[in-house]
N, C-alpha and C positions, 0 to 999 in steps of 0.2 A: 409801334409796339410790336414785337415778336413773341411766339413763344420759345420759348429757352432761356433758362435765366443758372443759377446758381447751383440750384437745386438739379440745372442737367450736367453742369460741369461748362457751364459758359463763363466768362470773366472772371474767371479764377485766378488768384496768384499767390506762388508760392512765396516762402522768406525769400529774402535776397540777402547773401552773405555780403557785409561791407567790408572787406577787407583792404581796399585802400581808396586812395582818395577821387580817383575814376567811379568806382564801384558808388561813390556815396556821390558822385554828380551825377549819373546815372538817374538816380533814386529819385532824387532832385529833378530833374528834368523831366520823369516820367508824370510827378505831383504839377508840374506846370504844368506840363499839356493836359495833363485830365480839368487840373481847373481851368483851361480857355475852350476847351470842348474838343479835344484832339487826340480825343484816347483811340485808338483805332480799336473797332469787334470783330472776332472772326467771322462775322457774314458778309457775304462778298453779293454783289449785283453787278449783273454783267461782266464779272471779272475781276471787279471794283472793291478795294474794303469801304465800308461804312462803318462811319464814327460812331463813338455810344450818345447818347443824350445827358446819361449816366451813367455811372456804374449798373451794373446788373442787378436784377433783384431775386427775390426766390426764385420765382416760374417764368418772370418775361424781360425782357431787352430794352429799353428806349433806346433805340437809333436816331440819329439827326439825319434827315433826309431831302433832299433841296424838291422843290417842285418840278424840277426837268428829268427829273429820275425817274418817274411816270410809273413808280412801284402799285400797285394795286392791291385791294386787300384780299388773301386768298392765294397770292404769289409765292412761289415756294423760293427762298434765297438761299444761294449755297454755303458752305460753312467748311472754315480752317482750324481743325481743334485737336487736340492728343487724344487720343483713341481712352487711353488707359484714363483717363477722369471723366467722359464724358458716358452719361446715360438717355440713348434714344428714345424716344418714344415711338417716331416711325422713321424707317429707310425705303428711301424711292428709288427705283432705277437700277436693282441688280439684278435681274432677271437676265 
């Protein structure tokens, strides 16, 4: 579990216009992988995206994370997100 969830502008998604038959397997293919557990989140470790566990909830993230990943609690994980929906709580590192 992470914090960041919904409520900071994590796993958000917009409408998806379906305007042709790509567009709606698209759509389609995104619903499989979330339901086998392949939805990628924008938190990255070591470089790495990590999977969701689920979708995102209010405040926090379930990540699926293997046990050789050796994440700790307390770790700070980087993060790939649009600026214009996402609200920090804290920013590290610009000094």
């Amino acid at each position: 579990m992470v914090a960041g969830g919904t409520a900071n502008g994590i796993g958000l998604n917009s409408d998806l216009t379906t305007t042709s038959f790509f567009d709606r397997l698209k759509i389609a293919a995104l619903g499989l992988m979330a339901s086998f557990g392949k939805l990628k989140s924008p938190f990255l470790f070591k470089g790495k995206k990590i999977y969701f566990f689920e979708p995102a909830h209010m405040n926090v993230s379930l990540l699926k994370v293997s046990a050789s990943e050796k994440i700790q609690v307390g770790d700070l994980l980087d993060l790939q997100v649009r600026y214009t929906t996402t609200n920090f709580d804290l920013i590290k590192g610009l000094n």
